[in-house]
Structures are given as structure tokens and as C-alpha cells.
N, C-alpha and C positions, 0 to 999 in steps of 0.2 A: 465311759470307757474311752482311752483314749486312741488316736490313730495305730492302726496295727500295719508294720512296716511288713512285708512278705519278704525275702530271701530269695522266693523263687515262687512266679504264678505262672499258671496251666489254663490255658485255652482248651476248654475241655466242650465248647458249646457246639452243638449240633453231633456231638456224640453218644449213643446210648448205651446202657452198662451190658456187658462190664468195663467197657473200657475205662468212660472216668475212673473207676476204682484200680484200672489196670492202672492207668496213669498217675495217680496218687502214690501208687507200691513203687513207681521207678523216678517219682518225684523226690519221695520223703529220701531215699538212697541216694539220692543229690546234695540234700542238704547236711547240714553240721547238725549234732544236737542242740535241743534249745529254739532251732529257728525254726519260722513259721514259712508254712505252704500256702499260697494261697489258687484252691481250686473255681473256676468258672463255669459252670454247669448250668445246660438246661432241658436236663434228660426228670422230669420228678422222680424218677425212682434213684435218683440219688439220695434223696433226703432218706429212705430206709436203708441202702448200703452202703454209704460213705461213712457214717458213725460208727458202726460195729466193724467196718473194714477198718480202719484209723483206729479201735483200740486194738485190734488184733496185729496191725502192725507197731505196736508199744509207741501210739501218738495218742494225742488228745483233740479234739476241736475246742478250739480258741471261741471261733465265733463261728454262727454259721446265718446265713439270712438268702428270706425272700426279697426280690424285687423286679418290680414290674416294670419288663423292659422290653418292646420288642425289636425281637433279631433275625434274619433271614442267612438260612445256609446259601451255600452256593447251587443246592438245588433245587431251592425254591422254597423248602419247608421252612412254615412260621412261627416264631417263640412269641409267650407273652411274659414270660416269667426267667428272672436268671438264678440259678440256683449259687451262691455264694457260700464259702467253707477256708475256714482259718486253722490250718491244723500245728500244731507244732510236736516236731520229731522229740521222743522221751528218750530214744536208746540208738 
């Protein structure tokens, strides 16, 4: 696959849902049809509500991946994983 260019990414790390999925609903409203969102997540309970939230708002995930990265909020708490999401708006 090749490079997916984003339109518009979301720092979404060190938040837990619902907000990523909040932020997704007033991301994709950003963008034009066609272009792709790209979310930054390291809450795991995205991986089961970012997909079903993205078709309900008439998007698709493009891509979406793990990767092992670690990140430190500003309060101290440690990630080991980023949660990665390629959505692109249908309607």
C-alpha cells in the first residue's frame, strides 16, 4: 500500500473514549469528502469503538495499526502502544 497522505491528523494520545471518537465526529466535519483522517490514539478501547463509530458516521477505515511506541502525558501516565486510524469521510 502506498503512503496515505491525511487532510487532517488528531492528537488524540493520552485521551480515553469517548473522547477519541468524540474527536473523530468533529474531525471528519472538517474534512471534504474523499479525504482521509488520520487519528493518533492510545486509549485500547479504541480499537473496538473507532470502527463501528467511523461507519456510523458514513466513513470507512482506510488503515488502522498497532505500534509500539512509548509516550508520556503530561501527567505522568505511560503508553507502550499507539493506536493508529486512517479513516476517510464517505458523505
Amino acid at each position: 500500500m502506498s503512503e496515505i497522505t491525511a487532510a487532517l491528523s488528531l492528537e488524540c494520545r493520552g485521551m480515553h473514549c469517548p473522547l477519541p471518537v468524540v474527536q473523530m465526529k468533529i474531525g471528519l466535519s472538517r474534512i471534504n469528502v474523499g479525504e482521509i483522517l488520520e487519528i493518533i490514539a492510545t486509549d485500547p478501547a479504541t480499537e473496538k469503538d473507532i470502527p463501528p463509530a467511523a461507519r456510523a458516521l458514513s466513513a470507512e477505515i482506510v488503515k488502522q495499526e498497532k505500534v509500539s511506541k512509548i509516550w508520556v502525558s503530561k501527567t505522568g501516565e505511560k503508553y507502550n502502544i499507539e493506536y493508529r486510524y486512517y479513516i476517510r469521510r464517505l458523505k
